[in-house]
FIVEX-135796 format. One record per residue (C-alpha): x negated, y, z; residue number from 1. Coordinates in pm, whole numbers. Each point is the difference from the previous one (the first is absolute). Layout:
[[X, Y, Z], NUM]
...
//
This chain:
[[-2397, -3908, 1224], 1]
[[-8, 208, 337], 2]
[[-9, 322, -211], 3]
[[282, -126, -216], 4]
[[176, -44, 310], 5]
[[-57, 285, 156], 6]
[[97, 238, -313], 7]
[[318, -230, -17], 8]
[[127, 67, 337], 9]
[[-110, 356, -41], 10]
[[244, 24, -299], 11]
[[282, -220, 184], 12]
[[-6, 293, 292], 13]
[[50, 240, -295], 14]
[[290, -170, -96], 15]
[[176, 4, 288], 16]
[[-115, 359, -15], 17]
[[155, 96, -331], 18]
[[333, -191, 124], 19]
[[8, 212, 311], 20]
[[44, 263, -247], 21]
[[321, -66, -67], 22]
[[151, 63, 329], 23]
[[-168, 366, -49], 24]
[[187, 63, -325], 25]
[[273, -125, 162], 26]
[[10, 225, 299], 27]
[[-119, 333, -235], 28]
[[319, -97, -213], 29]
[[251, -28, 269], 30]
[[-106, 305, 233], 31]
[[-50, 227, -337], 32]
[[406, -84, -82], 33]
[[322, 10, 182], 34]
[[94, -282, 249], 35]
[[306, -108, -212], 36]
[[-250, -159, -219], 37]
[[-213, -158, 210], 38]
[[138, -357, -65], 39]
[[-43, 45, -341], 40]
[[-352, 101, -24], 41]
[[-150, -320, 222], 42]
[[218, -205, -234], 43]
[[-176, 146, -309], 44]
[[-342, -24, 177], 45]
[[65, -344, 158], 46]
[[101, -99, -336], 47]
[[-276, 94, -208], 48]
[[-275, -177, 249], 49]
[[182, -313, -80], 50]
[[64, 23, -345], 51]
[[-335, 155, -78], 52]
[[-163, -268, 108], 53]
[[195, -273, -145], 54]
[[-6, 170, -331], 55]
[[-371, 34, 0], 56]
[[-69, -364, 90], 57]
[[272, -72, -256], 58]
[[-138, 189, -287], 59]
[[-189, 312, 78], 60]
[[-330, -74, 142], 61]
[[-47, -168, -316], 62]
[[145, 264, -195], 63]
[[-295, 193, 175], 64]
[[-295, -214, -9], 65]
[[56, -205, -355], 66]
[[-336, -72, -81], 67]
[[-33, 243, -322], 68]
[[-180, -259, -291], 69]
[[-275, 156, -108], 70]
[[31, 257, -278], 71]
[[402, 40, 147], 72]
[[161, 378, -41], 73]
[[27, -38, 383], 74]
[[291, 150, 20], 75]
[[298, -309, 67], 76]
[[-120, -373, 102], 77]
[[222, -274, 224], 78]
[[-229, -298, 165], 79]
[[338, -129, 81], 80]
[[259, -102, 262], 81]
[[-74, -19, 352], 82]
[[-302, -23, 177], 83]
[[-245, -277, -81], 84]
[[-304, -27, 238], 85]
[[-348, -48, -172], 86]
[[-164, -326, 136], 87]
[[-279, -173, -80], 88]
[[-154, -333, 110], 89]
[[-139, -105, 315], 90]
[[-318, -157, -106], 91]
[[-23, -210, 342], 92]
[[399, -101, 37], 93]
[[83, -1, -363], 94]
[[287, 195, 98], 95]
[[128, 339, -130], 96]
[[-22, 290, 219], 97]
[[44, 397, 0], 98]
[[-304, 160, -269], 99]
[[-171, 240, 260], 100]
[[-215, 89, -265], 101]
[[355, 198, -117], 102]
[[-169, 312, 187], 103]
[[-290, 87, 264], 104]
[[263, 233, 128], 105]
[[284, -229, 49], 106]
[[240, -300, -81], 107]
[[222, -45, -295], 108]
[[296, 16, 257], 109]
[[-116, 343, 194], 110]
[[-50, 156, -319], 111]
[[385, -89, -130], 112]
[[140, 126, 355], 113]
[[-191, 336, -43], 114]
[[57, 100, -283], 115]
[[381, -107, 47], 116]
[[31, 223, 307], 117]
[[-136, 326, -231], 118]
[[244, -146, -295], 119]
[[352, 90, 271], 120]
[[-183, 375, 64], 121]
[[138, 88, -371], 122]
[[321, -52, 109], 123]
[[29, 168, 301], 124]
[[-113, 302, -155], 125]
[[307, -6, -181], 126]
[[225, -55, 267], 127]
[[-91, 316, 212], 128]
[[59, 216, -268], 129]
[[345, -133, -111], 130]
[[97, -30, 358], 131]
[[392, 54, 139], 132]
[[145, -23, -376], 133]
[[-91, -282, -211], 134]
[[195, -325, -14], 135]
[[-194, -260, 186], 136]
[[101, -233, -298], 137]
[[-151, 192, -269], 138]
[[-285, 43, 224], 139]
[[-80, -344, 13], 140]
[[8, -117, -318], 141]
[[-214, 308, -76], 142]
[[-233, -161, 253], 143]
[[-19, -348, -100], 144]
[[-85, 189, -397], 145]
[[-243, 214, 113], 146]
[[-224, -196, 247], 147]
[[70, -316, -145], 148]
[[-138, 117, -382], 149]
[[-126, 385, -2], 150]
[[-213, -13, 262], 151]
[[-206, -278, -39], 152]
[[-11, 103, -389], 153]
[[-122, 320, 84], 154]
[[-238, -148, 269], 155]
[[-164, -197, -263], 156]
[[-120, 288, -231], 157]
[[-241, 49, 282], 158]
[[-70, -284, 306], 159]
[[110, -269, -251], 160]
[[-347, 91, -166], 161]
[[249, 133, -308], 162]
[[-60, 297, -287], 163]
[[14, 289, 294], 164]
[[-263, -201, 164], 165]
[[-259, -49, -309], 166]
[[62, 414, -67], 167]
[[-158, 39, 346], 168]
[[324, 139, 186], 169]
[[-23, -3, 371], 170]
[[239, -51, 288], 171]
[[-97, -199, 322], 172]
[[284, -58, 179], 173]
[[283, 156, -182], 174]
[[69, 436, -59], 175]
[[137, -136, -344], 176]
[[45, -342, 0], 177]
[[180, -13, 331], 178]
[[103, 339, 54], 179]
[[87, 190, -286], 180]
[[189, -333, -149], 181]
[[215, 63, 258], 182]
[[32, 419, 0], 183]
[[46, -42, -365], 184]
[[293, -256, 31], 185]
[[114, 227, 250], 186]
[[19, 327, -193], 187]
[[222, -182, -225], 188]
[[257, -151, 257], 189]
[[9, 314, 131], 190]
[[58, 224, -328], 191]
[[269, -266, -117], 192]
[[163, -56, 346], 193]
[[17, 413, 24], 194]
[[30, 162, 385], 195]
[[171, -120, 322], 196]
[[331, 238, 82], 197]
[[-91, 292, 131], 198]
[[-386, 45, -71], 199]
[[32, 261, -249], 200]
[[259, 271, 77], 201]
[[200, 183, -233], 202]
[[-300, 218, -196], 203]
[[-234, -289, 35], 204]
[[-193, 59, 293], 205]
[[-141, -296, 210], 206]
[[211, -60, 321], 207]
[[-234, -179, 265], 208]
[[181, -360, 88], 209]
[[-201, -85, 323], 210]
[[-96, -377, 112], 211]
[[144, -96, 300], 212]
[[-282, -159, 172], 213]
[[-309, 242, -50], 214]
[[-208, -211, 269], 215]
[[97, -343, -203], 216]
[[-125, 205, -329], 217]
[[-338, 59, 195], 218]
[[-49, -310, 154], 219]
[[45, -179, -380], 220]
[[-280, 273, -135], 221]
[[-222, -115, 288], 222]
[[85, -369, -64], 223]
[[-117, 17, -346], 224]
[[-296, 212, 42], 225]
[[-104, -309, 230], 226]
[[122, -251, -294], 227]
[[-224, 201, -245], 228]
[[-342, -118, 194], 229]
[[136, -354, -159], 230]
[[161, 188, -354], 231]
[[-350, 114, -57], 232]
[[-197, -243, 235], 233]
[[100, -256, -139], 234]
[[-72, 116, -349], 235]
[[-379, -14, 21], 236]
[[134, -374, -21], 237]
[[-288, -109, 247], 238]
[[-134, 80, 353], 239]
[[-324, 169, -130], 240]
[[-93, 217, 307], 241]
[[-91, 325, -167], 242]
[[274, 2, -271], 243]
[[288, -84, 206], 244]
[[-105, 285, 279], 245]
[[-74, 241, -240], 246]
[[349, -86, -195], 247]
[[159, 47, 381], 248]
[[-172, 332, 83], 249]
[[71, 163, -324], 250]
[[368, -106, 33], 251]
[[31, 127, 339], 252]
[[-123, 323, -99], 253]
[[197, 52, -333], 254]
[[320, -39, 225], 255]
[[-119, 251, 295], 256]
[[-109, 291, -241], 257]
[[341, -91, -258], 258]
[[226, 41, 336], 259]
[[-183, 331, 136], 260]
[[-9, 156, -337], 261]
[[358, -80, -48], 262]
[[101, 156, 281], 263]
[[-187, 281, -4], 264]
[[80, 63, -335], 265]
[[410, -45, 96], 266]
[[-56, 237, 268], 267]
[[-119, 283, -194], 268]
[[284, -36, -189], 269]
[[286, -98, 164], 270]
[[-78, 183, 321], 271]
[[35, -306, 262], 272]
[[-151, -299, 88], 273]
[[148, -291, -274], 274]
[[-87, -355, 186], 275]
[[143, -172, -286], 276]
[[-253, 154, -245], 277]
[[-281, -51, 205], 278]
[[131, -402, 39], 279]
[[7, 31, -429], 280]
[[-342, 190, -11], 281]
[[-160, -311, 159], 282]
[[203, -220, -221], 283]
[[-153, 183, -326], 284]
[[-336, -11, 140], 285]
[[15, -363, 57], 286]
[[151, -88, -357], 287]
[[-270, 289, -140], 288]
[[-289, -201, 110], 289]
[[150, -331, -82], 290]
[[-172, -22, -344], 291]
[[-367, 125, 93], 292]
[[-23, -120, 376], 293]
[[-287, -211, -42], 294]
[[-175, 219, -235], 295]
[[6, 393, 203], 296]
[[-177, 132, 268], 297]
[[116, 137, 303], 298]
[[21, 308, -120], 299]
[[120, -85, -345], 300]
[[318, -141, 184], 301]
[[74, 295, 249], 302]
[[-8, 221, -335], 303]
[[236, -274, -136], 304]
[[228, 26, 275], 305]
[[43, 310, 78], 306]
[[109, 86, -392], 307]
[[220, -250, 38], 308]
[[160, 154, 281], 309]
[[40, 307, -223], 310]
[[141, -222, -263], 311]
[[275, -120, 239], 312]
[[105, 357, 102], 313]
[[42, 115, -358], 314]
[[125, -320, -151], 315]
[[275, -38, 233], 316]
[[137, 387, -88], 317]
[[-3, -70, -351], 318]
[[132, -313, 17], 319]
[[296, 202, 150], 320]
[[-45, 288, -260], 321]
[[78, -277, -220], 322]
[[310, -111, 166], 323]
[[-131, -351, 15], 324]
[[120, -131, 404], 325]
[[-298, -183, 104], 326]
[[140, -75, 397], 327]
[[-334, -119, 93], 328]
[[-272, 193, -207], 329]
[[-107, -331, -168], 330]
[[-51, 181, -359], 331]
[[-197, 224, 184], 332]
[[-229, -226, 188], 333]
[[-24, -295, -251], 334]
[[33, 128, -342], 335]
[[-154, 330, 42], 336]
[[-270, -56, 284], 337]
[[-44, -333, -259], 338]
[[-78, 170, -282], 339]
[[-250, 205, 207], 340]
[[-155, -293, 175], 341]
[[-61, -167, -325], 342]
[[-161, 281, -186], 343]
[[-207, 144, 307], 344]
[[-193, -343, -90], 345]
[[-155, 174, -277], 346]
[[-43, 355, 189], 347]
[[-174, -116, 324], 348]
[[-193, -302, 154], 349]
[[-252, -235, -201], 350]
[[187, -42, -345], 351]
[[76, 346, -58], 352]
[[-10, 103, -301], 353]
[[141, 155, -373], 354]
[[21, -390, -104], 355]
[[141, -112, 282], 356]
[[229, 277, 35], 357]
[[118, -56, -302], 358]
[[22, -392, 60], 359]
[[230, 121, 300], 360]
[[237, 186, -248], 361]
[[48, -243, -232], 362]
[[80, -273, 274], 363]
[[252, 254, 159], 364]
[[140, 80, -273], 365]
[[72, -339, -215], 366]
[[122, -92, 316], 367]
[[201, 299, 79], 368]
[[188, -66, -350], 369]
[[61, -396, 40], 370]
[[160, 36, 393], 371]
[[214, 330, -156], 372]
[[111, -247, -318], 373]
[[42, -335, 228], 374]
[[179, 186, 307], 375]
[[223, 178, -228], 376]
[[110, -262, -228], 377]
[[90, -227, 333], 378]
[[203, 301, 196], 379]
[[161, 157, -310], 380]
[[140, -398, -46], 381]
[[85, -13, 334], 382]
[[165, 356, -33], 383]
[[248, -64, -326], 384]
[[70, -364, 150], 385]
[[56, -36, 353], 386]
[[-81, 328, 118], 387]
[[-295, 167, 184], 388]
[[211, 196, 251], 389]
[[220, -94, 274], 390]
[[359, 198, 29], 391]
[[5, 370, 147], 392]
[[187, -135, 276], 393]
[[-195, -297, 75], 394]
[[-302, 261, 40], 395]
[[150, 218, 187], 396]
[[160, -237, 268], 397]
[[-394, -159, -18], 398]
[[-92, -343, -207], 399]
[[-52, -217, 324], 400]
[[397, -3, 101], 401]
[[73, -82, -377], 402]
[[-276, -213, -113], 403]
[[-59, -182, 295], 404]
[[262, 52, 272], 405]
[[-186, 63, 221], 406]
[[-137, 331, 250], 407]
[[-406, 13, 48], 408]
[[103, 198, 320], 409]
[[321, -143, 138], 410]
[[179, 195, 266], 411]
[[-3, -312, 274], 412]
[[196, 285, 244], 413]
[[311, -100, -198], 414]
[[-6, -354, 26], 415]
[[-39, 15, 386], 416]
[[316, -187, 207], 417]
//
């Protein structure tokens, strides 16, 4: 009992860890784009905290954790509506109380408010990449679609103990099931949305749009880099001493070595100091050693890192050779450094291996092709109904005045008597 409660509050701080989180995306979104949007990117993140939540209570955590029958394809199962507490019977009172035999790591109710603070990250992935163009109604509905149903679904294959699971497919806390779910939904929005005005001039080349708040941008990185100690803290789903430390020291050290190779890398090639890839180098070592975290060695994750850092460098220019307008890098970070993450499971630490390498491919790619069919399907509806893309004038005057009336910065000087 004193260890179950221990473990539980252990997971509770995690929580409130992973929730922090969302502040840091927040911040990296806004100070990465131009202040005229700045209204309209809290709304989208305030908005998808809310929602997510209510949509996995309402159907996705058991979307996610159905309870595959034995002998089940493990690939779609629904334990049903809502949330529905297991209990069992007091054998002294005769009355019915919480089953704390649910876990030795926590309760039924931690558990649901986890996992339902990873289920929003999907989201949010999106958002920063479509950012200062995409009609905040479209946007939702995508939203309430893709958290509400693909996530979970996808979530299943492998923590819902489904068919990725029983092939032997491995991701702790999330390069593919968190991450990449989002960079892949994101690649799409952002190939069917096409560039902001003005990012690609007249033969194609990539025209930098900078943020307007660098220091909010860093102070978001930093923010979630502290969230991640509950992201992948929390994920050992207990407070067992040696695992937990070890899953905190090898995320620590996956970010430091993805941000210095990033910006060394950038340097060499761009001839000055880039902050903003260094901020996205630590980002892509933090996502890279999301799937393996409890499973590498210190070394294992600086190695980890600091290819991901190279990743980010690379990924971002051809994301632009591509003429895809990513304003954030997300593509970069959490599809690419994803990927990586996911297969360096079978390349380094104690499962590595040809089978498990190739366990890792399959799981990244069936994956790969369900998020590319699912996110399309929902934006190219959106697209030939409604409309993905607000007005050319409404993004060039900025979406705050026209969504929401309203200034993020408002000039209080001319309101003075």
């Amino acid at each position: 009992m004193e260890m179950l409660t221990i473990n539980n509050v252990w997971m509770m701080v995690c929580t409130a860890l992973v929730f922090f989180m969302h502040l840091g995306f927040s911040f990296l979104e806004i100070g990465l784009t131009r202040q005229k949007n700045t209204i309209n990117i809290l709304f989208k993140n305030v908005f998808i905290i809310c929602v997510g939540l209510l949509l996995y209570c309402l159907v996705g955590f058991n979307l996610m954790y159905p309870g595959f029958a034995e002998g089940s394809a493990g690939f779609f199962g629904f334990a049903g509506f809502g949330l529905t507490s297991p209990l069992v019977t007091d054998p002294e009172t005769g009355k019915q109380i919480l089953d704390l035999a649910y876990s030795e790591g926590y309760t039924y109710w931690t558990d649901f408010l986890f996992q339902g603070m990873f289920a929003a990250t999907a989201a949010t992935i999106v958002s920063g990449a479509v950012a200062e163009r995409i009609k905040l109604g479209s946007f939702m509905i995508f939203t309430v679609i893709y958290v509400g149903v693909v996530y979970p679904i996808v979530g299943s294959w492998k923590w819902g103990a489904g068919w990725l699971d029983k092939l032997g497919f491995y991701d702790f806390a999330g390069s593919t099931l968190v991450h990449s779910v989002g960079g892949w939904a994101a690649l799409v929005a952002v190939f069917l949305l096409g560039s902001r005005i003005g990012k690609f001039n007249s033969e194609g080349k990539a025209q930098a749009i900078p943020g307007h708040n660098i220091p909010l941008a860093a102070a978001g990185v930093l923010i979630l880099w502290l969230g991640w100690f509950g992201f992948n803290g929390g994920s050992v789903l207990s407070a067992d001493a040696g695992l937990t430390s070890l899953t905190l020291v090898t995320t620590c050290l996956a970010a430091a070595a993805g941000g210095v190779s990033a910006f060394i890398v950038s340097t060499i090639m761009y001839k000055n100091y880039d902050l903003t890839m260094f901020l996205n180098g630590i980002l892509g070592g933090l996502v890279g050693i999301t799937a393996g975290a409890d499973q590498m060695s210190p070394t294992d994750s600086v190695l980890i890192g600091l290819i991901a850092g190279i990743i980010i460098v690379f990924g971002v220019a051809l994301i632009d050779k591509l003429k895809l307008d990513d304003p954030v890098g997300a593509i970069a970070v959490h599809l690419i450094c994803g990927i990586w993450g996911t297969l360096a499971v079978g390349i380094f630490g104690e499962l590595a291996g040809m089978d498990q390498f190739v366990s890792q491919l399959i799981g990244v790619g069936s994956i790969g092709v369900f998020c590319l069919v699912s996110s399309f399907i929902i934006l190219f509806a959106l697209k030939k109904t409604i409309g993905l893309r607000v007005s050319e004038k409404e993004e060039i005057d900025g979406l705050d005045g026209h969504e929401h009336g309203m200034d993020a910065y408002p000039d209080f000087r001319t309101n003075q008597h």
